[in-house]
C-alpha positions, 0 to 999 in steps of 0.5 A, a space after each residue: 688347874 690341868 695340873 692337879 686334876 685326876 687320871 679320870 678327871 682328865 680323861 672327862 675333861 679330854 672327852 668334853 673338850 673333843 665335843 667340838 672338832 674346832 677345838 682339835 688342834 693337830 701338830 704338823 707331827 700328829 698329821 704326818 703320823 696319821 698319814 703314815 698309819 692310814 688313820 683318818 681324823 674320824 678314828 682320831 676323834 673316836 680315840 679322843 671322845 671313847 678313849 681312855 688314859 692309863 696311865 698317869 698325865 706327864 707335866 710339860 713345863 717348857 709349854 705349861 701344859 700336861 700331857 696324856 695318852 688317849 687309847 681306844 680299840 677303833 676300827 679294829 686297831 689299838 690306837 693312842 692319841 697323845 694330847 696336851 692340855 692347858 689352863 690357858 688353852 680351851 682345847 686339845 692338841 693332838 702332839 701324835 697318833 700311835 699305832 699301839 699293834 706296830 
C-alpha cells in the first residue's frame, strides 16, 4: 500500500511510475500553473524522474490516495511538482507545478 511506504519508497515508486509519460496524468490546476510559471512538460518530467521528496507524504483520504511533493533544481530554477499517489491508480497525478524561488 501507498500508505505505509517510506519518504524514500516514495520517491523510487514516483521515479519508476514517471518512466512512461502516459502514466502522467495533469489536473486542469497543474496545466494552468505550468502556464503561468513558463514550465514545460519537459521540466515537469525531470522533476517527476530526478526529483526528490523532503518532506513526509500527506494522506488524502477524500480521494484514498497519498500526497507528495516532488523538488529539483532544473533548467536553473527550484521547482516542485505535488503528486497523488494510489493503490488503485498505476500512475501519478500531477495536482500542481510550484515555482519554490516566487
Amino acid at each position: 500500500s501507498v500508505h505505509k511506504l517510506s519518504v524514500l519508497q516514495l520517491q523510487r515508486l514516483i521515479r519508476q511510475r514517471c518512466v512512461d509519460p502516459g502514466a502522467i496524468f495533469l489536473t486542469a490546476h497543474s496545466r494552468l500553473r505550468m502556464r503561468q510559471r513558463h514550465v514545460s512538460m519537459a521540466l515537469v518530467l525531470d522533476v517527476l524522474r530526478k526529483g526528490q521528496l523532503r518532506r513526509p507524504a500527506e494522506p488524502d483520504p477524500r480521494h484514498g490516495s497519498v500526497v507528495c511533493r516532488m523538488e529539483h533544481f532544473v533548467a536553473g530554477r527550484e521547482l516542485a511538482a505535488v503528486v497523488a499517489l494510489s493503490d488503485e491508480e498505476p500512475g501519478v497525478v500531477v495536482v500542481t507545478i510550484i515555482d519554490l524561488e516566487e
